[in-house]
VOPAGU-2260 file (C-alpha; in pm, 1 decimal, decimal comma):
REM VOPAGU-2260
SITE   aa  ch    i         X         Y         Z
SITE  UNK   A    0   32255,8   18195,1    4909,0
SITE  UNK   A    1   32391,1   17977,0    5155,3
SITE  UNK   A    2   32107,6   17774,6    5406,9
SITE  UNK   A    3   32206,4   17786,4    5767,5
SITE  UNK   A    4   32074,7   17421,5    5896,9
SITE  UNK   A    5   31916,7   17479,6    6285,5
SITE  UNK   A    6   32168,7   17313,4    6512,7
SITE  UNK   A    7   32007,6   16978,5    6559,7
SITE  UNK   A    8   32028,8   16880,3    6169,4
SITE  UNK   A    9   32359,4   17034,2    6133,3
SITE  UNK   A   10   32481,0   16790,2    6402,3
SITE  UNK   A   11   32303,1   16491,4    6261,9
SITE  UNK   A   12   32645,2   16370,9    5973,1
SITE  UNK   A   13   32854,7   16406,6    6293,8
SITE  UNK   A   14   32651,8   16189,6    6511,5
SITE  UNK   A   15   32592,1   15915,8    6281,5
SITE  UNK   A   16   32967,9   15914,9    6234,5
SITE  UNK   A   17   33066,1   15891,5    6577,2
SITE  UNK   A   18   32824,1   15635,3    6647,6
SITE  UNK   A   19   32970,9   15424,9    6352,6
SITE  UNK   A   20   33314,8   15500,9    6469,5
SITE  UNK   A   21   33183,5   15340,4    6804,8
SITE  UNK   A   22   33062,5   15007,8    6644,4
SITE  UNK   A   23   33389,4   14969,9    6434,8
SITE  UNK   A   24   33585,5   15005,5    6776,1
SITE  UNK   A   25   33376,7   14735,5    7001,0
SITE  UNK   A   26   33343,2   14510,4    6650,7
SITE  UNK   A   27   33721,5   14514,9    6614,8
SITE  UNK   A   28   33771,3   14470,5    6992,2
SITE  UNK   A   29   33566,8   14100,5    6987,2
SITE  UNK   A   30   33220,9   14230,5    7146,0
SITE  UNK   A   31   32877,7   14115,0    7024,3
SITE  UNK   A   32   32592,3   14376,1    6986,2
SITE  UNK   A   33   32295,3   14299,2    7105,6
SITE  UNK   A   34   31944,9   14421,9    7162,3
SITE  UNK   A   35   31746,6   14383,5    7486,3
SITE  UNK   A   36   31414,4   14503,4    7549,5
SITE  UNK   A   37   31339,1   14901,8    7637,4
SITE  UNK   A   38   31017,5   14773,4    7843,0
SITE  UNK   A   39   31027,5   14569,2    8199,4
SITE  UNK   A   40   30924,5   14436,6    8478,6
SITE  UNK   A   41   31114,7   14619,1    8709,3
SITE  UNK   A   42   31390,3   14844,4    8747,7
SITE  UNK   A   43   31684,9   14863,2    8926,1
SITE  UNK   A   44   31594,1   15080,5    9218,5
SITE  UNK   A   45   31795,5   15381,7    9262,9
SITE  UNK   A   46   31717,1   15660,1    9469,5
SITE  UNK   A   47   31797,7   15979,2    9223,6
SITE  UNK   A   48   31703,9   15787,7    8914,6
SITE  UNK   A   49   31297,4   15738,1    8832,2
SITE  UNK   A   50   31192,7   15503,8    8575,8
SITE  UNK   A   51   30825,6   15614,3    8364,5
SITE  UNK   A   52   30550,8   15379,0    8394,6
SITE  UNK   A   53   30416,0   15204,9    8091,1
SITE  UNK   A   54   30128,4   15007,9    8264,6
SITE  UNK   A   55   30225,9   14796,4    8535,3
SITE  UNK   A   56   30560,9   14773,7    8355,0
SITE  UNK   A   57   30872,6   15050,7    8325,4
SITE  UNK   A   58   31071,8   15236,5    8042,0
SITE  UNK   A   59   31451,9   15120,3    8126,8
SITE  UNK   A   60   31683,1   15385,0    8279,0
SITE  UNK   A   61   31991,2   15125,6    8128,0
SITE  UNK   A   62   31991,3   14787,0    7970,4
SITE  UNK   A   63   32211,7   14723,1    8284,2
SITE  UNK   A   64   31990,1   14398,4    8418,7
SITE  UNK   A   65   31909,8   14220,9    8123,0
SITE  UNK   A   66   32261,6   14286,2    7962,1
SITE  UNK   A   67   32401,4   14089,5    8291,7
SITE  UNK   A   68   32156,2   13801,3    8248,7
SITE  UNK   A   69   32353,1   13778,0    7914,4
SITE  UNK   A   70   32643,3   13764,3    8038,0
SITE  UNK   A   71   32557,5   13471,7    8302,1
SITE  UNK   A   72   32400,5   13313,4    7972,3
SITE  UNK   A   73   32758,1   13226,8    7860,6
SITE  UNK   A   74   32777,0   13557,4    7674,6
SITE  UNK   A   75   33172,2   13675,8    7755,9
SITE  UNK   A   76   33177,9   14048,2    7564,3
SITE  UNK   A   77   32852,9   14268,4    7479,9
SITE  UNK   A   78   32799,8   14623,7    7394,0
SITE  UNK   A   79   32472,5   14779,1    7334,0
SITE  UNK   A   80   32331,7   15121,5    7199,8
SITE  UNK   A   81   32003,5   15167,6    7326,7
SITE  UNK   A   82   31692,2   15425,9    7408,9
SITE  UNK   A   83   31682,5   15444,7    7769,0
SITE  UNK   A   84   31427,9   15644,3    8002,4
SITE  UNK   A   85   31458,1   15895,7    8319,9
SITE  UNK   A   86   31158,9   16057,6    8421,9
SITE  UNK   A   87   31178,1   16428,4    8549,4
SITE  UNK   A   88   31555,4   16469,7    8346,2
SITE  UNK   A   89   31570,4   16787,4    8187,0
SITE  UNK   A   90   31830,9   17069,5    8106,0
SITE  UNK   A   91   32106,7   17170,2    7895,6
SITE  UNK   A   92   32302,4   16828,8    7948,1
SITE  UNK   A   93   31966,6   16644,2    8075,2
SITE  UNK   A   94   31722,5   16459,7    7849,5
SITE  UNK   A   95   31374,6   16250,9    7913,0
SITE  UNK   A   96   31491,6   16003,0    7633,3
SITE  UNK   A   97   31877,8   15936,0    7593,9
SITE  UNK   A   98   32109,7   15742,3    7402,0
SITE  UNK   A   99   32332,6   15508,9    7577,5
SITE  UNK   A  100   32607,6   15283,0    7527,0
SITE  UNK   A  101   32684,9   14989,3    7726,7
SITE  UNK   A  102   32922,6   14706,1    7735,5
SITE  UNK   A  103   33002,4   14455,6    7959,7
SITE  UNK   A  104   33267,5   14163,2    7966,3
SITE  UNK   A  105   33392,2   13887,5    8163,9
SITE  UNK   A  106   33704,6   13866,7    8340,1
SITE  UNK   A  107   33748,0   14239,0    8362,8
SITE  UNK   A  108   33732,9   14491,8    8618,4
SITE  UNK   A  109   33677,5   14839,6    8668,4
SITE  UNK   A  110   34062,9   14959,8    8553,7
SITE  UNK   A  111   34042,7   14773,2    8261,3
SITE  UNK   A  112   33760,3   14992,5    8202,2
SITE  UNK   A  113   33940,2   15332,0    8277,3
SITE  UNK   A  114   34197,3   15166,8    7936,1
SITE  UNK   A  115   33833,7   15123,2    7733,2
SITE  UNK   A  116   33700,8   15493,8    7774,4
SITE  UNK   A  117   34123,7   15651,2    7673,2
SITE  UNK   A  118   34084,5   15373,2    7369,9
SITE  UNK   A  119   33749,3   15411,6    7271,8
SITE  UNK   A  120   33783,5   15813,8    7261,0
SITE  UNK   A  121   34118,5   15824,4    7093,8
SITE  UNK   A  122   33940,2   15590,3    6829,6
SITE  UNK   A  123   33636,0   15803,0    6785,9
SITE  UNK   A  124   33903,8   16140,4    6789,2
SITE  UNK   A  125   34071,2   15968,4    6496,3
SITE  UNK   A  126   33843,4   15866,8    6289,0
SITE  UNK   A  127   33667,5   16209,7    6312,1
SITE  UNK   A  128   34012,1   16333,8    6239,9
SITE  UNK   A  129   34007,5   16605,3    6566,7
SITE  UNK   A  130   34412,6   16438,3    6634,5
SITE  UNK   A  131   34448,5   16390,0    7007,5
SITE  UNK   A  132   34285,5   16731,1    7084,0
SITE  UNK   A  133   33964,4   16844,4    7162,1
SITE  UNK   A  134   33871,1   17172,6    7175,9
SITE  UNK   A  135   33527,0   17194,6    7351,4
SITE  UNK   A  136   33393,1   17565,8    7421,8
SITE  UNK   A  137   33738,0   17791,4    7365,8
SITE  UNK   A  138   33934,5   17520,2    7569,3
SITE  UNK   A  139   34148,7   17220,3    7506,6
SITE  UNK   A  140   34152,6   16922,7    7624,2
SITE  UNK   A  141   34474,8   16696,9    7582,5
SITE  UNK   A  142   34317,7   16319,4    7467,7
SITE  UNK   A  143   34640,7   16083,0    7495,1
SITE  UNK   A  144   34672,6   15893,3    7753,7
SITE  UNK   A  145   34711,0   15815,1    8039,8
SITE  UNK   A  146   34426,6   16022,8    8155,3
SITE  UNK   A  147   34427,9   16163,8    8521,0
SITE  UNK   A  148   34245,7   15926,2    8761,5
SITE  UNK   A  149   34154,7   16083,0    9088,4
SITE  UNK   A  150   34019,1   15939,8    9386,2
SITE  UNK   A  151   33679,0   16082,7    9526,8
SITE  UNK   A  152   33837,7   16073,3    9859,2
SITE  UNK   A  153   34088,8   16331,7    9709,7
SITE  UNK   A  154   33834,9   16483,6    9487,4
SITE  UNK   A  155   33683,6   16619,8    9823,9
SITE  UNK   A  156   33996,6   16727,9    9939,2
SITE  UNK   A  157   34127,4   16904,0    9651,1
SITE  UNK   A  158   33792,6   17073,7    9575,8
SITE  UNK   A  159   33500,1   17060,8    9837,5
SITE  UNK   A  160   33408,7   17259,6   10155,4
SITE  UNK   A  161   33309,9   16961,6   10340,1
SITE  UNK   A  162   33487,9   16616,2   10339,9
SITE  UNK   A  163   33323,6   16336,8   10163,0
SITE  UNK   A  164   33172,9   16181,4   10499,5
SITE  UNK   A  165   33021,1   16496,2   10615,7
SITE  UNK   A  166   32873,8   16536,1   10254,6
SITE  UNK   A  167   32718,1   16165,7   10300,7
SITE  UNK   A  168   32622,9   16240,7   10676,5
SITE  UNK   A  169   32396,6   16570,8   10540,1
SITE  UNK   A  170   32274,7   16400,0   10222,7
SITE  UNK   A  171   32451,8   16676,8   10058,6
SITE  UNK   A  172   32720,7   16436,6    9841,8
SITE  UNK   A  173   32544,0   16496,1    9523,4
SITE  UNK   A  174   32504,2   16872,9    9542,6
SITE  UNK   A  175   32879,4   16890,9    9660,9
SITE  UNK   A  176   32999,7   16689,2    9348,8
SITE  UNK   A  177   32813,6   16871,1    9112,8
SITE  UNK   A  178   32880,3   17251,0    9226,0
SITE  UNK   A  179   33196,1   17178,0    9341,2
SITE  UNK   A  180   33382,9   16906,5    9218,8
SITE  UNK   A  181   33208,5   16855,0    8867,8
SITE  UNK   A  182   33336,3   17204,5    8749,7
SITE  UNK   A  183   33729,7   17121,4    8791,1
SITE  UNK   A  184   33718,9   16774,9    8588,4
SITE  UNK   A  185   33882,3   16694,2    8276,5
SITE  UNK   A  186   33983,0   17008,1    8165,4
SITE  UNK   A  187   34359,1   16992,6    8064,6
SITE  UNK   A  188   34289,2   16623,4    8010,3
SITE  UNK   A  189   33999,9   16382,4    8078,4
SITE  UNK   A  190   33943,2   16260,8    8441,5
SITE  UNK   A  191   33828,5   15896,0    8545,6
SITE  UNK   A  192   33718,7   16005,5    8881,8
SITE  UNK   A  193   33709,7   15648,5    9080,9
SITE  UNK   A  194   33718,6   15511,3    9448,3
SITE  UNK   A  195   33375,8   15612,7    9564,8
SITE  UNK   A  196   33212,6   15554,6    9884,1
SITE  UNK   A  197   33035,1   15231,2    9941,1
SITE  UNK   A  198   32707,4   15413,7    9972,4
SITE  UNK   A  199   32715,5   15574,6    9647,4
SITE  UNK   A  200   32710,7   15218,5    9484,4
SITE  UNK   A  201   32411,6   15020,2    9456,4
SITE  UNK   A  202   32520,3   14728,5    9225,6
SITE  UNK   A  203   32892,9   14760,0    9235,3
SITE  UNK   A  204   33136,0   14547,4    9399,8
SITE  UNK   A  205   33295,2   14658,1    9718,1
SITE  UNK   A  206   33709,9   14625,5    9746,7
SITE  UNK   A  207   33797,5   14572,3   10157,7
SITE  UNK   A  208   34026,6   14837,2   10333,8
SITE  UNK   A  209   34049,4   15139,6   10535,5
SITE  UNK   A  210   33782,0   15279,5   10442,4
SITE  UNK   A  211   33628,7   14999,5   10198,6
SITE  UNK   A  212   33572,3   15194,8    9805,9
SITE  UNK   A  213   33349,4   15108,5    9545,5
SITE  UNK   A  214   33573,9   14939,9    9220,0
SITE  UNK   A  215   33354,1   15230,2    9016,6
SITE  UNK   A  216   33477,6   15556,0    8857,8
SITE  UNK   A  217   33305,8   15870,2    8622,9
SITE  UNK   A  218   33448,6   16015,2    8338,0
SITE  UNK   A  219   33460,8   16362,7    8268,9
SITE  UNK   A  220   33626,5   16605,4    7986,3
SITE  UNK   A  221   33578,5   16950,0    7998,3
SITE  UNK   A  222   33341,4   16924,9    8288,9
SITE  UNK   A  223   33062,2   16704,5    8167,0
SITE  UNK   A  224   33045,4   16358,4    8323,2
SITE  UNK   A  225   32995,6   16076,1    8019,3
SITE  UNK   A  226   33024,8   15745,3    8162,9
SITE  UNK   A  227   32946,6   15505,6    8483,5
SITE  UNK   A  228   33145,7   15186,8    8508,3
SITE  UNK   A  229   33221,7   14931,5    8832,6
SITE  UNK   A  230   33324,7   14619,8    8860,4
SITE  UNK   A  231   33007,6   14443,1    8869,5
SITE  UNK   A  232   32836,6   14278,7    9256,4
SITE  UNK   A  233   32792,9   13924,4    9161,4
SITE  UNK   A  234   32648,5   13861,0    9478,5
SITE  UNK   A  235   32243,5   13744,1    9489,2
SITE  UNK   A  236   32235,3   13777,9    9852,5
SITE  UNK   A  237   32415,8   14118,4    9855,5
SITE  UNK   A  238   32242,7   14256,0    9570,5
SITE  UNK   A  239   31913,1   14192,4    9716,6
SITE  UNK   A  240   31975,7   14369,0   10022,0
SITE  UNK   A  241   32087,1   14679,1    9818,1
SITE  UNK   A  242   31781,8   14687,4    9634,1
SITE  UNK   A  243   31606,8   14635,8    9958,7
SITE  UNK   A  244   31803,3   14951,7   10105,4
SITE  UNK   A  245   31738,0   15158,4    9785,2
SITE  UNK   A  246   31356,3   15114,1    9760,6
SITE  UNK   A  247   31353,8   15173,7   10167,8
SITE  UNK   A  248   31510,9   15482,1   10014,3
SITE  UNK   A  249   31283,4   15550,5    9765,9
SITE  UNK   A  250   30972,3   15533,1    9993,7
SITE  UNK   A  251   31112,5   15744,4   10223,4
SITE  UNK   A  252   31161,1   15968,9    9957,4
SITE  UNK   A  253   30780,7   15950,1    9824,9
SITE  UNK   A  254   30885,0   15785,4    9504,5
SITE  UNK   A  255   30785,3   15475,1    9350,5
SITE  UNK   A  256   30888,1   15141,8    9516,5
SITE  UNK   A  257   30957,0   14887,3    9194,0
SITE  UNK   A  258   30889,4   14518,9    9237,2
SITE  UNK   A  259   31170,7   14296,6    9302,5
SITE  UNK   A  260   31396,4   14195,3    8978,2
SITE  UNK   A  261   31377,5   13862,5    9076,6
SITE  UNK   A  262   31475,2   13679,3    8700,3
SITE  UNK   A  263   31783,9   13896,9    8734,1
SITE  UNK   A  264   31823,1   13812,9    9095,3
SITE  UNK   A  265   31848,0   13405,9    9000,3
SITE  UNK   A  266   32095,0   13440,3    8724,2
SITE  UNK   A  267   32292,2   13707,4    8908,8
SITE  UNK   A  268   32415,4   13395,4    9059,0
SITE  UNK   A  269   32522,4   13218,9    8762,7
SITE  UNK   A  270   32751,3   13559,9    8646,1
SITE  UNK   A  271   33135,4   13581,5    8616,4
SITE  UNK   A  272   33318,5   13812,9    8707,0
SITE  UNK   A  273   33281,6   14100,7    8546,4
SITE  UNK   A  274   33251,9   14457,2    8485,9
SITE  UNK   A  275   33045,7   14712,4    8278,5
SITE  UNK   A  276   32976,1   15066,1    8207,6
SITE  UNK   A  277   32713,4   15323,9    8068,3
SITE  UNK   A  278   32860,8   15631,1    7869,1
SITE  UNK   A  279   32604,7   15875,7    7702,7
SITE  UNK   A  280   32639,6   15918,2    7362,7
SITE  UNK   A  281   32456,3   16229,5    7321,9
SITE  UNK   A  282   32717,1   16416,0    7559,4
SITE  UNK   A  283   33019,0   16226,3    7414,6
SITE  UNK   A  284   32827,6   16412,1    7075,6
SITE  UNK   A  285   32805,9   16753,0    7247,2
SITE  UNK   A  286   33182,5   16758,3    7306,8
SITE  UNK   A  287   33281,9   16650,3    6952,5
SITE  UNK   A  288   33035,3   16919,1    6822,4
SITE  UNK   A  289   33143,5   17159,9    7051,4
SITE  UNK   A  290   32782,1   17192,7    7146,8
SITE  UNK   A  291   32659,9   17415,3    7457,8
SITE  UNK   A  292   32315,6   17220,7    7475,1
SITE  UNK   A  293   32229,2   16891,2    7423,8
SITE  UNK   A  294   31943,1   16979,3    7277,5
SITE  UNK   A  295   32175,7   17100,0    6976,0
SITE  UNK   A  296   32270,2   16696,2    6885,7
SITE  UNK   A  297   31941,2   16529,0    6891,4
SITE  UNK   A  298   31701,5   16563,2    6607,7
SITE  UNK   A  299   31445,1   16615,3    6793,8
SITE  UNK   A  300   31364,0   16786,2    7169,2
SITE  UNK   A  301   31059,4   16676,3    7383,9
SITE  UNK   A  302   30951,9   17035,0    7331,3
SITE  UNK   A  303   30908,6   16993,1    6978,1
SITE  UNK   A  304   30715,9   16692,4    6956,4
C-alpha cells in the first residue's frame, strides 16, 4: 500500500535540493556566506513592513543592514540564507517566518542583478533537471534568457486604470500593482519589473532624469513576485532622511516608530558601491513544486505549532 506524504514533507527532498543548488551557484560565482544576527537594535523603517518585538530589540524583516556593514568592512561578495520576520504576514504566498536569500557585492549595480536572478534560476532549473521550462499550475513559463524587463512607468500603462502618479497621489500604488499589474507578470517568461518611482524606494539609489527612477526592479514568474534588488544608497546623509520620512510615515500610520540604526548609519559611509537583493526561497520553492500554497513547502505552518 502506497503512503501518500501530506504536502509539506513531500516537498521537503525538493527544497533541500534547491537550496543546495543555490549554495553551489553563489560558491562557484566567488561569494562568501555568512551569518548575521536574526535579533537587533533596530530595523530599517518601512512603512508596509512591521518588524516583532523581542524586548526592546526586533526580529529582522532582512539581513539587509548588517549584511551592508559587511560590505563597508572590506567584504566585496556575500550571500546569506537566513530566518527573517514580518509581523501581521499571512496567506497563501504570505508567511510570519520566511526564508530569504540575500547577496550583495561591490562594484555592481542593479542590471547586473537582473543577469544574477536569469543565472541563478537557469542553475537551480538544471540541476533539478526541469530543462529551461517551468510549468507552474497548467502553464509554462519559458526560463532562457533574456527575460522581459519592463518599466513600472509602462507597467501602469500597459495594465492599470490609473497612471502611476495618480496611484502615488491616492496612496493606492500598492493595491494597483497587486490587483492589476501583479496578475500579468512573468507568464510566457519571467519579468524583472524595474524603474520605480523614487517614493517607492527607501534605501535605493536614485538615477537623475525626467522623471528621476529608482535603479531597483521585482521579479516575477507566473505571477508571484520572488525578489527585491537596487543598487544600493550609499549616502549617510540621504539615508537618514529616508528613514526620517519612513518612521514620519509609520507614526502617521499608528505603527511602531524604530530607533535610529545609527551603527549602520556610520559605516554606511565607509560602503562601495554596490548593489543587493532579497529573493524568497520559499516562493522560488512553490514554483519548482508547482505548489498553490506556501504553506505546502515549509515543514511546518504557524497554525500547527
Amino acid at each position: 500500500m502506497t503512503t501518500i506524504l501530506p504536502p509539506s514533507i513531500r516537498h521537503l527532498p525538493l527544497r533541500a535540493r534547491l537550496i543546495g543548488s543555490v549554495r553551489r551557484f553563489f560558491e562557484a560565482d566567488g561569494y562568501l556566506e555568512v551569518e548575521t544576527p536574526c535579533r537587533i537594535r533596530a530595523p530599517a523603517p518601512e512603512l508596509h513592513i512591521d518588524a516583532p518585538p523581542t524586548g526592546d530589540w526586533f526580529l529582522q524583516t532582512s539581513p539587509e543592514l548588517c549584511m551592508k556593514r559587511l560590505l563597508a568592512a572590506g567584504c566585496e561578495r556575500i550571500f546569506q540564507i537566513c530566518r527573517c520576520f514580518r509581523a501581521g504576514e499571512r496567506g497563501r504566498r504570505h508567511l510570519p517566518e520566511l526564508t530569504l536569500l540575500e547577496w550583495y557585492a561591490a562594484g555592481r549595480d542593479y542590471r547586473d542583478l537582473m543577469v544574477d536572478c536569469e543565472r541563478l534560476v537557469a542553475a537551480v532549473a538544471r540541476d533539478l533537471g526541469r530543462g529551461q521550462t517551468l510549468v507552474y499550475q497548467g502553464r509554462e513559463v519559458r526560463l532562457a534568457p533574456p527575460w522581459e524587463r519592463l518599466t513600472v512607468a509602462d507597467a501602469f500603462e500597459r495594465y492599470a486604470s490609473i497612471p502611476g502618479d495618480a496611484a502615488l497621489a491616492s496612496d493606492r500604488f500598492d493595491d494597483v500593482m497587486g490587483l492589476e499589474i501583479e496578475p500579468h507578470l512573468g507568464f510566457a517568461r519571467p519579468t524583472l519589473l524595474c524603474d520605480y518611482p523614487p517614493a517607492c524606494a527607501a534605501l535605493a539609489r536614485i538615477r537623475p532624469g525626467d522623471p528621476p527612477v529608482a535603479e531597483r526592479f521585482e521579479l516575477y514568474i507566473a505571477g508571484i513576485e520572488l525578489c527585491n534588488g537596487f543598487s544600493e544608497l550609499a549616502d549617510p546623509v540621504e539615508q537618514r532622511l529616508r528613514f526620517a520620512a519612513e518612521n514620519e510615515a509609520r507614526r502617521r500610520a499608528g505603527r511602531t516608530v524604530y530607533p535610529p540604526a545609527e551603527p549602520f548609519l556610520a559605516d554606511l559611509a565607509r560602503m562601495p558601491p554596490a548593489a543587493g537583493n532579497a529573493l524568497g526561497l520559499d516562493r522560488l520553492v512553490m514554483l519548482f513544486a508547482d505548489a498553490d500554497c506556501i504553506d505546502e513547502v515549509v515543514a511546518f505552518t504557524p497554525e500547527s505549532l
